[in-house]
N, C-alpha and C positions, 0 to 999 in steps of 0.2 A: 504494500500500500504506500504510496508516494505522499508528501505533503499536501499537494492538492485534492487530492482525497482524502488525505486527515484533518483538513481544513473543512470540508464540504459536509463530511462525517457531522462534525464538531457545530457546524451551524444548521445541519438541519437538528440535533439533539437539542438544539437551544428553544426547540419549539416545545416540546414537552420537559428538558428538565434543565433546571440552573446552570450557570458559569460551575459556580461553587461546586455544585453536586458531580458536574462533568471532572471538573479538576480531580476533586476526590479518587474518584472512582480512577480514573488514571493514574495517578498517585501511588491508588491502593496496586495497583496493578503492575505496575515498577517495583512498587517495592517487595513484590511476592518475587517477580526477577531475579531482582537483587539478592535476595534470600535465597532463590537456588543457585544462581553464582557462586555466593558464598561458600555453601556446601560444596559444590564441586570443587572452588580454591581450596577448599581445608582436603578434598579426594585427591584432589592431584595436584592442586599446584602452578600457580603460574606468575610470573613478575608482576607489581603494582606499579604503575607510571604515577608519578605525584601528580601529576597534568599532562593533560594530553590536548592541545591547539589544534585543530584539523583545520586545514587551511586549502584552498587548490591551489597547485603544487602540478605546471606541463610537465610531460615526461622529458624536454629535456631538462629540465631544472634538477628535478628528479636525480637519472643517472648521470648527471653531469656533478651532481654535489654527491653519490651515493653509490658511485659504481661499483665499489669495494662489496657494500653491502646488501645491492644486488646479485654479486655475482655468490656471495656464502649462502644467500636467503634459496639461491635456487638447487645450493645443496642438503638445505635444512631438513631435518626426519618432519612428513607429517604431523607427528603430534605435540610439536613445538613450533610448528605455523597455529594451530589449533587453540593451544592455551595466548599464546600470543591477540589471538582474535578474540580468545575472549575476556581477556584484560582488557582489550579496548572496547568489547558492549560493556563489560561493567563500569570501565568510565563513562561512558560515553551514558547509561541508564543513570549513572548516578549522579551526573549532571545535569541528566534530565529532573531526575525526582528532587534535587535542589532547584532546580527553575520550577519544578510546578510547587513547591512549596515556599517559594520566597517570591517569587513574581507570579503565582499563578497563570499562565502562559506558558507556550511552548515553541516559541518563534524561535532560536536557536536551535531546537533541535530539529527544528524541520531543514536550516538553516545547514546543519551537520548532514541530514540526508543528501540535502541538494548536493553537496559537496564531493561525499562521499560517492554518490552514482557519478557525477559528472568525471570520477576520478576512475572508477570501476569502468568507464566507458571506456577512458581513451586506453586502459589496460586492454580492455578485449578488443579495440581495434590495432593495437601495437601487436597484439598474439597475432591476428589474424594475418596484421602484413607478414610477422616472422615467417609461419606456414606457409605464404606464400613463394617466401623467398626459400623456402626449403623445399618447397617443389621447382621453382625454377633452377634450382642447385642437382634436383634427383632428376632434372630433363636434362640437362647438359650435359653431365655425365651419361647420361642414354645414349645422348648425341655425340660423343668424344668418341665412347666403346662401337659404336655403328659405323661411325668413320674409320676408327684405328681399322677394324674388320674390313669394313670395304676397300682400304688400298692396301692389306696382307692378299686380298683376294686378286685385287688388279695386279699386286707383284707377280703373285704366281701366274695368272694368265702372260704375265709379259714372259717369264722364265719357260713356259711352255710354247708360245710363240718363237721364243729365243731359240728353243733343242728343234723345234718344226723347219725352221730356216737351215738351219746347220743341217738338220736330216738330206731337207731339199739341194744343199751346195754341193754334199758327197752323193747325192743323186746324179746333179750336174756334170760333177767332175767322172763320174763311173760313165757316164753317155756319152763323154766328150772323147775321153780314150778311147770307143769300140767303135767311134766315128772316126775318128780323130785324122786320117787316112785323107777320107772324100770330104770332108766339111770341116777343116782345121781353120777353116778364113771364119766361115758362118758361126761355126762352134765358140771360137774366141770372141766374136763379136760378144758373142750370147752372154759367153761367161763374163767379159768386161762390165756388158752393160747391167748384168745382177749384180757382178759383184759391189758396181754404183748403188745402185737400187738397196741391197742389203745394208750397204756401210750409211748408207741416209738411214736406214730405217732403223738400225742397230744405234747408231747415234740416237734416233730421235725416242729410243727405246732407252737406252741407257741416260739419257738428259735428266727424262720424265723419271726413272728408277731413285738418281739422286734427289733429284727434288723432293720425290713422298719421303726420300730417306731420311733425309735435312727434317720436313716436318713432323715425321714419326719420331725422329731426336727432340725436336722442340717440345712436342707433346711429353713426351717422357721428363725431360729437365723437369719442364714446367709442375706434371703431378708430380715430383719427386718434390719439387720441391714445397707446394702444399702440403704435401705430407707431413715434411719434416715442420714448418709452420705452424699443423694442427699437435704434434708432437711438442712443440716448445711451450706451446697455452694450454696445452693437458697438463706441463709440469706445473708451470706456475701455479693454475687452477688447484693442484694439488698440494702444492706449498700453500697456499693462501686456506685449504681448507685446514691444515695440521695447525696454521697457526690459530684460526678462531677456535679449531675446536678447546686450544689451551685456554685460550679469553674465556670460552665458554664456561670451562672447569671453573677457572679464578671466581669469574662472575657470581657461577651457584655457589662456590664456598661462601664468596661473601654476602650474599641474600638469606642462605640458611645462619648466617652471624647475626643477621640483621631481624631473622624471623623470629630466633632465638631469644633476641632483646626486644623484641614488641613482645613474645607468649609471654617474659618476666614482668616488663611493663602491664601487661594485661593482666597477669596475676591479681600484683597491688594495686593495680583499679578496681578487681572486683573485690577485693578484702577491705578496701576504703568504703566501696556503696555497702559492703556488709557493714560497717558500722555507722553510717549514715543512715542505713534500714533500721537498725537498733535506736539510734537518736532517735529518727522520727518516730516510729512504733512509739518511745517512751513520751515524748513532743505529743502523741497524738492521745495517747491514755488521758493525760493529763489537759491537754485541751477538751476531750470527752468528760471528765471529770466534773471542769468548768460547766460547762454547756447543761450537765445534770444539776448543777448547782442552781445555776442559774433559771432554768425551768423549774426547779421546787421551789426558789424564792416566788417563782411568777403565780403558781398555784396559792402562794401563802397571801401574798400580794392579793390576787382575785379572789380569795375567801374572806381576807377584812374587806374589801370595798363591798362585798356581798354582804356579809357582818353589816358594815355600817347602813348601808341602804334599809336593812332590814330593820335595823334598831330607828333608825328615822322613819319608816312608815309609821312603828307603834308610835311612837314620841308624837307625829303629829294627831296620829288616830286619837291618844288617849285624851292631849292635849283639845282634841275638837271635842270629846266625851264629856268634859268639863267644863268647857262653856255649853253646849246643847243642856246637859245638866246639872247646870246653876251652880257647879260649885267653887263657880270665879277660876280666875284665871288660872295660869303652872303659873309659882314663883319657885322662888330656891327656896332651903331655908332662911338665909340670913335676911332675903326681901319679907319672908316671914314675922323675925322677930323687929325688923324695923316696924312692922303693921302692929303689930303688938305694942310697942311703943304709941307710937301714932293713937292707936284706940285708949290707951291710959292717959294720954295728954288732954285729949276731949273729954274725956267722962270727969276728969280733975276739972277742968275747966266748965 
């Protein structure tokens, strides 16, 4: 599925469900990836690039900056092109799931596909010239071996030509002695003028013999020396592969040093959130503690205000029961004994 189909996807889903909910569900989806990545890095293993910039990159840029490590990558075993590719999905996923969780979008990594096909292109069009030119190379040698054949054949036709004349001359010369007598004028004519005739033909026979000679010589220098040519870029080829494979070795030693001190690293990161699990667990009792506290104040709270409402309905009920029946107002005591007062000062008076 190409970006314009991930885009097209992406907006018609916007008619029935959110940005949000699309993101998510993408997100979630990465990161179950990511998760089996993982596991297979921890199955087999493979280098982490700290950053990986995918950029386009023509092909001659390419092996013009990278020839060297062109020419080892195409002796690499399969299953070290394999883990190699897939350190780069799992960067490349987990740049995504950091863009879809910090920018919610996904314009980069569409960004990274365009890139990557447009690079995957001109790879398969660079194959295809090769092949071509590896047939143009398995024609010409078709055409070398049908030529070298055909002038070993026209050699011999001329070397059988050659013993047929010669036959014919000891023919001549055996007819010319049993004549030789009555036709010694005619007879010599005869034989001068073949022995012309042969010696042009003989010539024009032997001319043409060296010539295919000369280029049957060329031809031979020439594959020899192809030969030795492809012989000289096999060696190096094979010097160049002894020495990455030692790179190679140096390399994993020094990744499984490095594995080694992240698994240690990682140890005491999980024995720190083990006691940060502890902290909070105790952090969290203890906030739970609060929280109960503070609901049974709230309970105690809403039973006085229940309390008081209830004691103020009687208070005024009673209070209206005493004026209804005449027995004057609520005072306190102390409004009481001032009234007492009050009624002795009248009656004295």
């Amino acid at each position: 599925m190409d970006n314009k189909t991930l885009k097209q996807n992406t907006d018609e889903s916007k008619d029935y469900l959110p940005k949000n909910v699309i993101i998510e569900i993408l997100a979630s989806i990465v990161k179950e990836a990511l998760d089996q990545l993982f596991i297979l890095n921890k199955m087999y293993g493979w280098p982490e690039d700290e950053t990986i910039v995918l950029k386009y990159i023509t092909l001659e840029e390419r092996f013009s900056k990278n020839q060297e490590t062109d020419e080892e990558s195409s002796q690499v075993d399969n299953s070290v092109l394999v883990t190699k590719n897939c350190g780069f999905i799992e960067s490349v996923l987990s740049d995504l799931f950091k863009e879809l969780i910090n920018c919610r979008s996904y314009d980069n990594f569409c960004e990274t596909i365009d890139i990557f096909k447009r690079m995957k292109a001109d790879e398969e069009n660079l194959q295809d010239e090769t092949t071509r030119n590896e047939n143009e190379v398995r024609r010409l040698q078709d055409v070398f071996q049908n030529e070298k054949l055909y002038y070993i054949e026209k050699i011999v036709e001329c070397m059988e030509e050659t013993g047929r004349i010669k036959d014919k001359i000891e023919d001549y010369r055996t007819e010319s002695e049993v004549k030789l007598e009555y036709i010694k004028a005619w007879v010599n004519s005869k034989i001068e003028m073949s022995d012309v005739l042969f010696s042009k033909k003989h010539q024009e026979k032997q001319d043409k013999i060296r010539t295919i000679d000369i280029d049957i010589n060329k031809e031979v220098r020439v594959h020899q020396e192809i030969s030795m040519a492809f012989n000289e870029i096999q060696k190096d080829f094979e010097a160049l592969i002894e020495i990455w494979k030692l790179k190679y070795s140096e390399d994993l030693s020094a990744m499984n040093g490095k594995v080694e001190a992240l698994q240690i690293k990682q140890n005491q990161q999980l024995e720190k959130i083990g006691r940060l699990k502890e902290l909070y667990a105790k952090r969290q009792k203890e906030i739970d503690d609060y929280k109960h506290y503070k609901v049974e104040q709230e309970k105690i709270r809403l039973e006085m205000e229940k309390r008081n409402r209830a004691a103020t309905i009687i208070e005024s009920w009673w209070r209206g029961t005493m004026v209804r029946k005449g027995f004057g107002k609520f005072r306190k005591k102390k409004e009481k004994k001032a009234k007492k007062k009050s009624s002795e000062k009248k009656s004295a008076k």
